[in-house]
N, CA, C and O of each residue as an XYZ file, in Angstrom:
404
protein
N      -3.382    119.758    -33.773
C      -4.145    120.931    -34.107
C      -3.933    121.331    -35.563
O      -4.885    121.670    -36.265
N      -2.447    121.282    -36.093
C      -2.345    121.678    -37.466
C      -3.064    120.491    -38.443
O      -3.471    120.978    -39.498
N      -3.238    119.436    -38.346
C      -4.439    118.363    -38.873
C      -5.703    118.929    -39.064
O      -6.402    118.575    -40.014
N      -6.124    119.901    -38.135
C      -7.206    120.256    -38.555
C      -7.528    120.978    -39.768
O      -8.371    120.600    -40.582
N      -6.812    122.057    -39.864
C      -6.084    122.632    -41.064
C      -6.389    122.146    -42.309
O      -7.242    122.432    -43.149
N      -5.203    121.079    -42.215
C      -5.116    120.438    -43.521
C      -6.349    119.703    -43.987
O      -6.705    119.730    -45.165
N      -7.415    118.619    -42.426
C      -8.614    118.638    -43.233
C      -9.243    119.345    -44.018
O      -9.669    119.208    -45.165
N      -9.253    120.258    -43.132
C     -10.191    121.630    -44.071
C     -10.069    122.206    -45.330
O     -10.988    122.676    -46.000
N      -8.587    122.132    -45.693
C      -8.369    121.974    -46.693
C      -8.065    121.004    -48.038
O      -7.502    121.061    -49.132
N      -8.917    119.968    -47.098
C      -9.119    118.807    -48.398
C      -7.529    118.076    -48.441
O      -7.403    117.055    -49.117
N      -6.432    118.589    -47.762
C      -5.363    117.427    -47.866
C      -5.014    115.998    -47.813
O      -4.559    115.033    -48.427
N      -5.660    116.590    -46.354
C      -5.597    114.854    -45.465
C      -7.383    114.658    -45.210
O      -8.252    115.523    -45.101
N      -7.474    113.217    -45.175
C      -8.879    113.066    -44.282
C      -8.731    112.652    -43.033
O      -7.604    112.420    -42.595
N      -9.900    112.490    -42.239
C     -10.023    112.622    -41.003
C      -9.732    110.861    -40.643
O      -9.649    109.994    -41.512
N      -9.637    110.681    -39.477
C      -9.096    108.986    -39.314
C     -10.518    108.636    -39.182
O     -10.796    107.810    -40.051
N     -11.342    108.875    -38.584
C     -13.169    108.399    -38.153
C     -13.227    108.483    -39.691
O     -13.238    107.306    -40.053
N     -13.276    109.400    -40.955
C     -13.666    109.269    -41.728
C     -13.358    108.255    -42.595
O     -14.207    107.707    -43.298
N     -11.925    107.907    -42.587
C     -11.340    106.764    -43.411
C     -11.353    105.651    -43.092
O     -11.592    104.794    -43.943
N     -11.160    105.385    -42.076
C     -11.624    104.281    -41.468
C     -13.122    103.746    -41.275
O     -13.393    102.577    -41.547
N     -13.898    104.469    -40.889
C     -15.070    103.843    -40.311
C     -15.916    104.354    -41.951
O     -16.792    105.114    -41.539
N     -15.977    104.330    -42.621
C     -16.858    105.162    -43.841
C     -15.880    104.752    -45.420
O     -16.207    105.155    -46.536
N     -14.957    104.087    -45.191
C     -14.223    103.934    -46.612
C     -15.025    103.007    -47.512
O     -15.221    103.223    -48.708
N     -15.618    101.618    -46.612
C     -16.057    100.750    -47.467
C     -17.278    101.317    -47.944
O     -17.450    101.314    -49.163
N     -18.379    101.927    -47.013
C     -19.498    102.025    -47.727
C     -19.241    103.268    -48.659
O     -19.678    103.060    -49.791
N     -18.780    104.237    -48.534
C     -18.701    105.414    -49.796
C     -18.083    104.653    -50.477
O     -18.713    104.778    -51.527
N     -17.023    103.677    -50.765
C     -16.605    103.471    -52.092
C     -17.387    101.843    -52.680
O     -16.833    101.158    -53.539
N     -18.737    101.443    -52.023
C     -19.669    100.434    -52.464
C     -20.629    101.661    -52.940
O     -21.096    101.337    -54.032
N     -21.026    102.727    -52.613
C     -22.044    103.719    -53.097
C     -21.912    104.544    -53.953
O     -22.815    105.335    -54.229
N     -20.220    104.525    -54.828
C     -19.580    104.961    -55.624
C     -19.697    104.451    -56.474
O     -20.441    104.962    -57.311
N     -19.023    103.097    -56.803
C     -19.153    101.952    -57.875
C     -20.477    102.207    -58.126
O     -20.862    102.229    -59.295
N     -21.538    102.481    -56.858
C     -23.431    102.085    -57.596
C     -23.981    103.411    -58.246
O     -24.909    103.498    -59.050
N     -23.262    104.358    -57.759
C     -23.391    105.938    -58.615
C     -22.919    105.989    -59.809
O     -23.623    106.133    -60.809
N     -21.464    105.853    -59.809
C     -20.870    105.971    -60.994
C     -21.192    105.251    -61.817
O     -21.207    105.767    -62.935
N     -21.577    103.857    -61.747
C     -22.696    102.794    -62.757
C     -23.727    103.953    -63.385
O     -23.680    104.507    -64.484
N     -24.637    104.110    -62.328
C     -25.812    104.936    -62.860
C     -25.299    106.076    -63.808
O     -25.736    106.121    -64.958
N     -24.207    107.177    -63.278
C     -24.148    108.141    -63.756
C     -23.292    108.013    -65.451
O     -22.872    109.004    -66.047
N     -23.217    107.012    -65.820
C     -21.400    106.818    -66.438
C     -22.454    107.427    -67.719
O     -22.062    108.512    -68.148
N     -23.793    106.863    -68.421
C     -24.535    107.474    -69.753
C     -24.472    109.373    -69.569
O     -24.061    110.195    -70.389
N     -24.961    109.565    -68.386
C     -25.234    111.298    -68.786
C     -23.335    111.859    -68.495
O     -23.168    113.079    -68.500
N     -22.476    111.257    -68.341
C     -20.775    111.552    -67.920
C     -20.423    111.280    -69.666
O     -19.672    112.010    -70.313
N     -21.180    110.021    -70.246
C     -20.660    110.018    -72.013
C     -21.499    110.930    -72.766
O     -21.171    110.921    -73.952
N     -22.496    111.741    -72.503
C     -23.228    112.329    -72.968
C     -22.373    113.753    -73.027
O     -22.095    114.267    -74.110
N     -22.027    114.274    -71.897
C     -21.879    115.619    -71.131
C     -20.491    115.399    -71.615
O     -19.917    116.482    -71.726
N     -19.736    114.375    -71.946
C     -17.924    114.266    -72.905
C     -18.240    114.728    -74.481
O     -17.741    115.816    -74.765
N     -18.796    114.244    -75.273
C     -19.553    114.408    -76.303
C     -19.745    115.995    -76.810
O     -19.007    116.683    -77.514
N     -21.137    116.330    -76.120
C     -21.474    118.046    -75.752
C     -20.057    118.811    -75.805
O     -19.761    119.620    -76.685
N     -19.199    118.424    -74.698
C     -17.919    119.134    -74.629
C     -17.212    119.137    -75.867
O     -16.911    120.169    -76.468
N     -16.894    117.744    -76.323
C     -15.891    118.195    -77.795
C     -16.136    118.175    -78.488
O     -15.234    118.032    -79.314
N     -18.028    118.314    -79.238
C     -18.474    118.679    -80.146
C     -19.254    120.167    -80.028
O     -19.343    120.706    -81.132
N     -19.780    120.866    -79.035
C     -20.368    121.749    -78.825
C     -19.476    123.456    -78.018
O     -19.399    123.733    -76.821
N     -18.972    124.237    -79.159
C     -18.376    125.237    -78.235
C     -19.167    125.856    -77.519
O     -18.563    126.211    -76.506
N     -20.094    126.143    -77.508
C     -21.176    126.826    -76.235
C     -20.729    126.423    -75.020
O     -20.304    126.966    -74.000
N     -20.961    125.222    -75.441
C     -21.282    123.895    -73.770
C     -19.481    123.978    -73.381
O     -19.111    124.041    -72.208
N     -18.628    123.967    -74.387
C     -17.388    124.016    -73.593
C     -17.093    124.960    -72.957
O     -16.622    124.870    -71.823
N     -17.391    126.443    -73.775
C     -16.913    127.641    -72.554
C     -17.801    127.784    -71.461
O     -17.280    128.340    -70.494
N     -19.228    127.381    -71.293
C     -20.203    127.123    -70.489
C     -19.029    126.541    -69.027
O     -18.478    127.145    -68.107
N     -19.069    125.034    -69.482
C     -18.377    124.128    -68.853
C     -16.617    125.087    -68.475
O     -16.144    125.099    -67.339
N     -16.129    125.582    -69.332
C     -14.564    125.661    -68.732
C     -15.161    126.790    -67.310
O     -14.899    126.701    -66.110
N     -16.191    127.998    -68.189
C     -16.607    129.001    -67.180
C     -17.254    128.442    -65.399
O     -16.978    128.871    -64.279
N     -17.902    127.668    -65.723
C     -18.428    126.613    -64.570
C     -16.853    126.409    -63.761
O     -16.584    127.186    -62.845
N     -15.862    125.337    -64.158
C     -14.963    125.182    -63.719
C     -13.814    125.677    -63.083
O     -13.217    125.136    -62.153
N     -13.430    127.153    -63.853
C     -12.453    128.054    -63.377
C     -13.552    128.828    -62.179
O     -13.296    128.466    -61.031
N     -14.528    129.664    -62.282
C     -15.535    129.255    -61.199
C     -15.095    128.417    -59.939
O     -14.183    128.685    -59.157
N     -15.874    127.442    -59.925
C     -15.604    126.388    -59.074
C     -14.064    126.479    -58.308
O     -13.987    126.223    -57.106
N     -12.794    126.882    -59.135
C     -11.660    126.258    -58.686
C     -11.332    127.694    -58.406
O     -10.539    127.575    -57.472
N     -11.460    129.054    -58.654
C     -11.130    130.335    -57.840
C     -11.973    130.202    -56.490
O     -11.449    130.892    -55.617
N     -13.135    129.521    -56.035
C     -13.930    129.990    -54.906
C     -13.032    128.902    -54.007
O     -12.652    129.283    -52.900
N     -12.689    127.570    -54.456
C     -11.366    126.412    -53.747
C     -10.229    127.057    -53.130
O      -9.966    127.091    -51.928
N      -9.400    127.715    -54.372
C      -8.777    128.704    -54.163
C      -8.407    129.517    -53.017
O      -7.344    129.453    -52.399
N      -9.515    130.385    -52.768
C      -9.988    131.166    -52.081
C     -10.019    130.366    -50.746
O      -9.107    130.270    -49.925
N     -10.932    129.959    -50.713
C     -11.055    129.206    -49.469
C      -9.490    128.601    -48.954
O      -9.028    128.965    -47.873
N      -8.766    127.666    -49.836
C      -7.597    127.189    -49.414
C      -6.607    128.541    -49.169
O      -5.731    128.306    -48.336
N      -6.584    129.475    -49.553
C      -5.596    130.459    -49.238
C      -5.989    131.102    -47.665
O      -5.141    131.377    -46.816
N      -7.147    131.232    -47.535
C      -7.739    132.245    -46.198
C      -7.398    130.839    -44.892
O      -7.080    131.039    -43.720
N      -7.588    129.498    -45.554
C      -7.142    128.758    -44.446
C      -5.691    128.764    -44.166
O      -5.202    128.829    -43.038
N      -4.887    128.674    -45.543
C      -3.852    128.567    -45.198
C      -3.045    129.726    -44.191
O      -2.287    129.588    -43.231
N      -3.589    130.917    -44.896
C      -3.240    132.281    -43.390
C      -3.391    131.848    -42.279
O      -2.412    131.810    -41.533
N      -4.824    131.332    -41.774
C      -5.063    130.663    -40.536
C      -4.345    129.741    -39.875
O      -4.336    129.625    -38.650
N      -3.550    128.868    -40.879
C      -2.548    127.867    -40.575
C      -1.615    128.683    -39.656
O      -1.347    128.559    -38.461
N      -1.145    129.688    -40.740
C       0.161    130.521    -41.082
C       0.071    131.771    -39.512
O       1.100    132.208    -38.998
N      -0.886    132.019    -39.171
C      -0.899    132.508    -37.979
C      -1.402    132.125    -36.723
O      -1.723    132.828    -35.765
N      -1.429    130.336    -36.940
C      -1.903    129.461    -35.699
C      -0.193    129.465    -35.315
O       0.257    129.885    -34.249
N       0.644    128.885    -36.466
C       1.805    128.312    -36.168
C       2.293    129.371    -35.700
O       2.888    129.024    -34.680
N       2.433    130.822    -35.883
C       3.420    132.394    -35.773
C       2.810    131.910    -33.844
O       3.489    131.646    -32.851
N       1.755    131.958    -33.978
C       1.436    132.219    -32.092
C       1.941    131.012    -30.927
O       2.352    130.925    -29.770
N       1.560    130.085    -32.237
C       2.373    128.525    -31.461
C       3.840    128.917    -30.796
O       4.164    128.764    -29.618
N       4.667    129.485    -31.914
C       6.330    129.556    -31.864
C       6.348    130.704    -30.996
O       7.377    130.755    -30.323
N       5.474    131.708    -30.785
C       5.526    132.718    -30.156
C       4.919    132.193    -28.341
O       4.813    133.056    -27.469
N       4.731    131.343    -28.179
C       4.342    130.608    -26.950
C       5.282    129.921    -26.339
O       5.557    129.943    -25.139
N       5.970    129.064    -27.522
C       7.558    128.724    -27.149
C       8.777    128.717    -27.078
O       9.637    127.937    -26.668
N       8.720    130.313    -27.823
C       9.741    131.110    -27.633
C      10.582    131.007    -26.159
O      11.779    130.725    -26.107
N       9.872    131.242    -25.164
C      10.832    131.523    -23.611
C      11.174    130.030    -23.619
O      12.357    129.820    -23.350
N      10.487    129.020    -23.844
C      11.051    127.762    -23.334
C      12.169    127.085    -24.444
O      12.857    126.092    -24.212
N      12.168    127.607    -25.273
C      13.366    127.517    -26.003
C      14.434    128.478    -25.706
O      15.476    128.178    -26.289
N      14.508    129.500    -25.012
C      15.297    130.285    -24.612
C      16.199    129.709    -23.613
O      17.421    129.858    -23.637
N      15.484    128.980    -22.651
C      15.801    128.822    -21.255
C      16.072    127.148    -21.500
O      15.561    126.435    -20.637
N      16.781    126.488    -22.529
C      17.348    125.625    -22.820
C      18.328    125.757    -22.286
O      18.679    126.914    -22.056
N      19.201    124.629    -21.855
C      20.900    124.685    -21.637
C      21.476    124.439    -22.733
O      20.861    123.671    -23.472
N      22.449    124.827    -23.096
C      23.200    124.661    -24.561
C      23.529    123.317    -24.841
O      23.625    122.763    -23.746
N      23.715    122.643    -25.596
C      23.701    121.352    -25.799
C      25.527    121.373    -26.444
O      25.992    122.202    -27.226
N      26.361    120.029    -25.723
C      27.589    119.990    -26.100
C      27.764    118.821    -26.797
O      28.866    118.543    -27.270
């Protein structure tokens, strides 16, 4: 159950996903990133010759990585109070252990 979690938060991937889907996303990668690599040297360029386009671009980015952020923190609570109810479920059966010698 805590796997799920961590998918969600982009840690781990899913086993159906890595397994059954690795070869073709990374044959449809190589054929993207081919295509894309001119407007990726273009859009490098813009960046360290153009300050507009860089604070444009940093603003885009810090953007992007507060809404990640966000998201990864509200899951991680969710983690953080799956596990509090888990331990709170096995509380009595850890109680009612015999002491170990």
């Amino acid at each position: 159950m805590v796997e799920i979690y961590y998918i969600r938060m982009g840690q781990i991937e899913s086993y159906g996903r890595r397994y059954l889907t690795h070869f073709p996303r990374m044959m449809w990668s190589i054929f993207a990133n081919t295509i894309k690599l001119p407007a990726h040297i273009i859009s490098e360029y813009r960046y360290d010759t153009n300050e507009k386009y860089r604070e444009k671009i940093d603003a885009l980015d810090a953007k992007a990585k507060a809404k990640e952020d966000a998201k990864t923190s509200q899951i991680k609570e969710q983690l953080k109070e799956f596990i509090r109810q888990d331990l709170e479920k096995e509380q009595p059966a850890l109680k009612a252990l015999p002491p170990e010698n």
